[in-house]
C-alpha positions as CSV (number, residue, x, y, z in Angstrom):
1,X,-17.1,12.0,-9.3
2,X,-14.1,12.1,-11.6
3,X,-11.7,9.5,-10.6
4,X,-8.1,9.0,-11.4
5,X,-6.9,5.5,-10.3
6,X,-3.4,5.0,-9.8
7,X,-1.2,1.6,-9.6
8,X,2.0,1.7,-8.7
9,X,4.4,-0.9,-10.6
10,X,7.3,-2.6,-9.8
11,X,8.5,-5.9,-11.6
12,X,5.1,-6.4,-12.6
13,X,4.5,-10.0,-13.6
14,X,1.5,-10.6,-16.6
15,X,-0.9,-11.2,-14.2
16,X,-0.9,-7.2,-13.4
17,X,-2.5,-6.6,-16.0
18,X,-5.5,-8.6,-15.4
19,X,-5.5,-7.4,-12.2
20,X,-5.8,-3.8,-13.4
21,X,-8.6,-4.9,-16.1
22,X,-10.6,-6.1,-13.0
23,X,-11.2,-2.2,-11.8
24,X,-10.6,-0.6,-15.2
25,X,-13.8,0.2,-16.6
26,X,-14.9,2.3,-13.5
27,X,-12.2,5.0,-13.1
28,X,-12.2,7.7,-15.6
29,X,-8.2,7.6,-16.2
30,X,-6.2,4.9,-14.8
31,X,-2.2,6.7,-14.4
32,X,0.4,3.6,-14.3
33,X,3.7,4.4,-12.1
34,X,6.2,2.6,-12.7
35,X,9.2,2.2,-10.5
36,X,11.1,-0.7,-12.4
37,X,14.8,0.3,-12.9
38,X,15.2,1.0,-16.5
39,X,17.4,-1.4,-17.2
40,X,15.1,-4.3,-15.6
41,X,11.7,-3.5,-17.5
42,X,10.5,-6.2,-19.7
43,X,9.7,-3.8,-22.9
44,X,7.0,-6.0,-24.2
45,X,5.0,-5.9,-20.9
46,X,6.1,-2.1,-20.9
47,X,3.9,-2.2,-24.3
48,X,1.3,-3.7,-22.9
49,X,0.7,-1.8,-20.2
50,X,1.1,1.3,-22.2
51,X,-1.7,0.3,-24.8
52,X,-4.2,-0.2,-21.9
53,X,-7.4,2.2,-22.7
54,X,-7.4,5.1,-21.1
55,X,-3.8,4.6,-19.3
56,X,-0.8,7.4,-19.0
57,X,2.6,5.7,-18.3
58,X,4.8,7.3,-16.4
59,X,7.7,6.8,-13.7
60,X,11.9,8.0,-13.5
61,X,13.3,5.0,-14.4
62,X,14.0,4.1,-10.8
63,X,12.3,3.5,-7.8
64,X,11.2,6.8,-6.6
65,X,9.3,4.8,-3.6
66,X,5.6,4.5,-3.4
67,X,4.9,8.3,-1.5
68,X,6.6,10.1,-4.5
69,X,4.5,7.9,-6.8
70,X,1.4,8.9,-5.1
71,X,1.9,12.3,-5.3
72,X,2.7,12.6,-8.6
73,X,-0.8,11.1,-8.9
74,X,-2.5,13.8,-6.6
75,X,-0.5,16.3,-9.0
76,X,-1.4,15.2,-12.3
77,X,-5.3,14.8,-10.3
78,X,-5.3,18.4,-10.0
79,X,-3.8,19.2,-13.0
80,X,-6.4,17.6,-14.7
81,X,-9.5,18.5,-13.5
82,X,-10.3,15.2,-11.8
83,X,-12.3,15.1,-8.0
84,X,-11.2,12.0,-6.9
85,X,-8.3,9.4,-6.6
86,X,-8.6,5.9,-5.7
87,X,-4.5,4.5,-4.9
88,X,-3.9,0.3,-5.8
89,X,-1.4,-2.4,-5.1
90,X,-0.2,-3.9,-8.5
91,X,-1.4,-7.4,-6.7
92,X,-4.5,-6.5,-6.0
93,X,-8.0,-6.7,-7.9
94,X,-12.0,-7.6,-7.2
95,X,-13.9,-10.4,-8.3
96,X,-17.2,-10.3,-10.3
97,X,-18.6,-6.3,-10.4
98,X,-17.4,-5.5,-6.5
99,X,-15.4,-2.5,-7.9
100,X,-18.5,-1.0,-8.7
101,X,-20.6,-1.5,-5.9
102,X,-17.8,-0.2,-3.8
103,X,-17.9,3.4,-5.9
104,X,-21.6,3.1,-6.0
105,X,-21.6,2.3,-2.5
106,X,-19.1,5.4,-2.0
107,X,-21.7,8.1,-4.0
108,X,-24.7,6.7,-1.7
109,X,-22.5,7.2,1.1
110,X,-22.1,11.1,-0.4
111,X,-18.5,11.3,-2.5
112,X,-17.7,14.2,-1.3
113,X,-17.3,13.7,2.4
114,X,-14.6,14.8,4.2
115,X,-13.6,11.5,5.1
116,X,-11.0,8.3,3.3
117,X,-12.7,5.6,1.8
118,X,-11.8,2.0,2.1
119,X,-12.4,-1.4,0.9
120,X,-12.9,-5.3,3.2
121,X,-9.9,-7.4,2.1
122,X,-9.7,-10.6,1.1
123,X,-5.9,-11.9,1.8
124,X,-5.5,-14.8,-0.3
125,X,-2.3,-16.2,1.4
126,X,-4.9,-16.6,4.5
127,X,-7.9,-17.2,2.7
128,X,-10.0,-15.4,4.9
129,X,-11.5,-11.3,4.9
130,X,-9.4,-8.8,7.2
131,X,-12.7,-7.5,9.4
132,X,-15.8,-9.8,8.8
133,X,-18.1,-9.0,6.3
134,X,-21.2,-7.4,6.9
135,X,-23.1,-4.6,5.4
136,X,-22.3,-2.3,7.4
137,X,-19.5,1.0,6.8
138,X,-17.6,1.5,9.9
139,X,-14.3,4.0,11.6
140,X,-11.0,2.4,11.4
141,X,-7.7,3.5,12.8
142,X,-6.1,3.4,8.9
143,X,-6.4,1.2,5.9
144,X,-3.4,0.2,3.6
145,X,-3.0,1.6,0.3
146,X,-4.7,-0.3,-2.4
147,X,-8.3,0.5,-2.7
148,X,-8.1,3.5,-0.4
149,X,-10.9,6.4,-2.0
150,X,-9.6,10.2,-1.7
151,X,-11.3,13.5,-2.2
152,X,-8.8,15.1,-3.9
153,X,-9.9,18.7,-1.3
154,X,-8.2,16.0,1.4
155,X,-4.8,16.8,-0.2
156,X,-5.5,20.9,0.4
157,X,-6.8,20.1,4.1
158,X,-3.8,17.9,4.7
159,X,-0.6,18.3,2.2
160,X,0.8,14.8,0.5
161,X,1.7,11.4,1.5
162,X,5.1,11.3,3.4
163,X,7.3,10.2,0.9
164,X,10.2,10.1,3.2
165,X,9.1,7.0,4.5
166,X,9.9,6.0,0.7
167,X,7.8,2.2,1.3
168,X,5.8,1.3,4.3
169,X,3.7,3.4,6.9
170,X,2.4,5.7,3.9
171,X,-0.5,4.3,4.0
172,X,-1.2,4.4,7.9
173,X,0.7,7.9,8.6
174,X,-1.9,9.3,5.9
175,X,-4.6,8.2,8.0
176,X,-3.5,9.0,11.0
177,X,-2.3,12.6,9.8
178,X,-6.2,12.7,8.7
179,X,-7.6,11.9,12.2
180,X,-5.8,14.6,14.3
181,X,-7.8,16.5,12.2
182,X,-10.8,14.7,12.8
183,X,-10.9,13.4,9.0
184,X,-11.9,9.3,9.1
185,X,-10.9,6.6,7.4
186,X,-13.9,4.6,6.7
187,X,-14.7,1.0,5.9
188,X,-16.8,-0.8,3.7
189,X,-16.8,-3.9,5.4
190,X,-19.1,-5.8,2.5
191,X,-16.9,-4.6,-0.8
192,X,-14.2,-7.4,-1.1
193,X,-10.7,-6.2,-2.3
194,X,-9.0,-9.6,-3.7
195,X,-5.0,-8.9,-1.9
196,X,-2.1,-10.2,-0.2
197,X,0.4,-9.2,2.7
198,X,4.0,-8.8,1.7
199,X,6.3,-12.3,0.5
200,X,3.9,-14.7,2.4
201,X,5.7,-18.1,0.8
202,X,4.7,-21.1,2.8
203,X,3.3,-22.1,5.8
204,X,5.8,-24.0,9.0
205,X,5.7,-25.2,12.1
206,X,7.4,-24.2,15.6
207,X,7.1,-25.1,18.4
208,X,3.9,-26.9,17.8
209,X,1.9,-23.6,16.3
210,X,1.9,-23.4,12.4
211,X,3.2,-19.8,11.6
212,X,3.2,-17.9,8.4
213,X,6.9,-16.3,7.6
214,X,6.6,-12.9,5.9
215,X,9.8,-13.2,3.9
216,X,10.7,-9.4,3.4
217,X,14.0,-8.8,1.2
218,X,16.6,-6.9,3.0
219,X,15.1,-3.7,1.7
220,X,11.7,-3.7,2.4
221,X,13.2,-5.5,6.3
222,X,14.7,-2.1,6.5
223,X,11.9,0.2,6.0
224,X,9.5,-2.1,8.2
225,X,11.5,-1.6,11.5
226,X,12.7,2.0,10.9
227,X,9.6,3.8,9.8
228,X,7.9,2.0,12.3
229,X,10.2,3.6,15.0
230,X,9.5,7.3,13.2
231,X,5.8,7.0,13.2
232,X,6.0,5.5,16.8
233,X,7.7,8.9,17.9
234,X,5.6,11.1,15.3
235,X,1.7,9.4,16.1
236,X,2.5,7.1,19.9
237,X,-1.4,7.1,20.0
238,X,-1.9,5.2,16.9
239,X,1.1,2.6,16.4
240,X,2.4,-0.1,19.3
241,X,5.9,0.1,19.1
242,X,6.2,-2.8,21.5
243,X,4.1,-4.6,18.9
244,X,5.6,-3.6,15.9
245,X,8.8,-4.8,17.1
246,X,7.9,-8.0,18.6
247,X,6.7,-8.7,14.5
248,X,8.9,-6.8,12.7
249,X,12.1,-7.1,14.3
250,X,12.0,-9.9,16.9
251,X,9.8,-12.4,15.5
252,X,11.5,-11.9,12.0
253,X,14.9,-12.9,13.9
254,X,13.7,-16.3,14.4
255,X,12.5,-16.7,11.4
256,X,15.4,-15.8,9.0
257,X,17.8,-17.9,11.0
258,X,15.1,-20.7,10.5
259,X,13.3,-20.1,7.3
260,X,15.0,-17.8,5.3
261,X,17.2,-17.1,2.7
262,X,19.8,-14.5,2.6
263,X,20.2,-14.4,5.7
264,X,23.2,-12.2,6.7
265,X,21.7,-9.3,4.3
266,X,18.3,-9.2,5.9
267,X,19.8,-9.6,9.8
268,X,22.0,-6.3,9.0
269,X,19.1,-4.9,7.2
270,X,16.8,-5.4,10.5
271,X,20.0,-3.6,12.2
272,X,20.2,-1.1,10.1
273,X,16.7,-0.4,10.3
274,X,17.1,-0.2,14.4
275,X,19.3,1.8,14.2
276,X,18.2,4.6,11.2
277,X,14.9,4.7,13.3
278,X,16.8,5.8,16.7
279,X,18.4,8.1,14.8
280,X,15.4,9.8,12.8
281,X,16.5,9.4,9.7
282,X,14.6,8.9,6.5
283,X,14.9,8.9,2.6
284,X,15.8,5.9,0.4
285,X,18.7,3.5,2.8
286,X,21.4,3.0,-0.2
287,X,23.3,-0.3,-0.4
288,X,20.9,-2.7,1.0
């Protein structure tokens, strides 16, 4: 297995970097996407990140959104000879030596299944693992992003991420995409990916219940509701739309007129996003 890792940046903070040094020494060439606008990269962290062994820096000087940063991954992959890629979060890292046992775990499993690999998580704004840990490796419907394990032949079988969707649903559409074609996405319910969901800031109450605000900016509100309304109509067997709305739009209502700030930009951005979805339309939403 020759593996290419990819992290995508974007206003990375210092502790990026020790979160890349935490899976480092087990891919073979670590490619570093960066989609900071130019004028807002810190040039010392730049350096830093650019001086990491066995790194290539690369990016447009804008955000290209995460699917076009994948697949320049799965390009330079092929390119360069490598079998594998394993796609990360910036926030995201293991503790102790798990990144290992998870590729070790992956080889026993047999690398070169047709199938997607994927770490447990452990969200940290929770405290708690997303499925409960066991040793055990089991079908899910789709796993997010970082720590997700790819043959590289998958990309032949099944073409590149969607990277109309320009931020969130890449992920999930992947997976989905792969199971109409019987393809897997696979858990390893024991290998502990250290990661967070979204702006998680701090805990309230209402109505008696504590809740847990996910304080999107107006941009990322956008993409949430609309690409959630695309895959509805392109996968209706794999995403609740009903659901998805009740947390993305609905919910998220309350909230900013409770909770949040900037609260006129993320209400039209929620609008916005209702409406682009209805419509079908897709590519980076300008202006938000």
């Amino acid at each position: 297995m020759k593996l290419l890792a990819v992290v995508v940046l974007y206003y990375p903070n210092e502790a990026v970097l020790a979160n890349i040094k935490t899976y480092l020494s087990g891919v073979d060439c670590l490619l570093l996407w960066d989609n900071t606008p130019d004028n807002h990269i810190d040039k010392e962290r730049q350096k830093a990140f650019q001086a990491l062994e066995k790194s290539v820096y690369m990016g447009y000087g804008s955000n290209a959104g995460i699917g076009t940063a994948l697949n320049a991954a799965v390009d330079y992959a092929r390119q360069h000879g490598f079998t594998h890629l394993i796609t990360f979060d910036q926030d995201s890292s293991f503790a102790s030596d798990d990144f290992l046992r998870y590729l070790e775990a992956v080889r026993n499993y047999g690398a070169d299944a047709c199938a997607i690999f994927s770490t447990n998580y452990f969200i940290k704004s929770q405290q708690a693992p997303l499925y409960p840990v066991e040793d055990a490796v089991v079908k899910i419907p789709s796993a997010m992003t970082s720590g997700s394990l790819y043959p590289l032949s998958l990309f032949d079988k099944l073409g590149g991420f969607m990277s109309d969707l320009f931020v969130w649903g890449i992920d999930g559409e992947f997976c989905w995409r792969a199971a109409r074609h019987q393809i897997p996405t696979l858990c390893f319910k024991n290998i502990l990916l250290q990661h967070d969901l979204g702006y998680q800031k701090r805990r309230r109450r209402l109505l008696g219940k504590e809740v847990f605000p996910n304080e999107y900016p107006p941009p990322r509100t956008y993409y949430n509701v609309r690409n959630g309304i695309v895959l509805h109509r392109l996968y209706p067997e794999s995403i609740n739309l009903k659901a998805h709305l009740r947390y993305h739009l609905y919910k998220r209502v309350v909230f900013i007129l409770l909770y949040e700030d900037r609260k006129i930009a993320k209400l039209r951005a929620l609008w916005l996003g209702w409406l682009d979805g209805h419509r079908g339309k897709l590519g980076e939403r300008k202006g938000l």
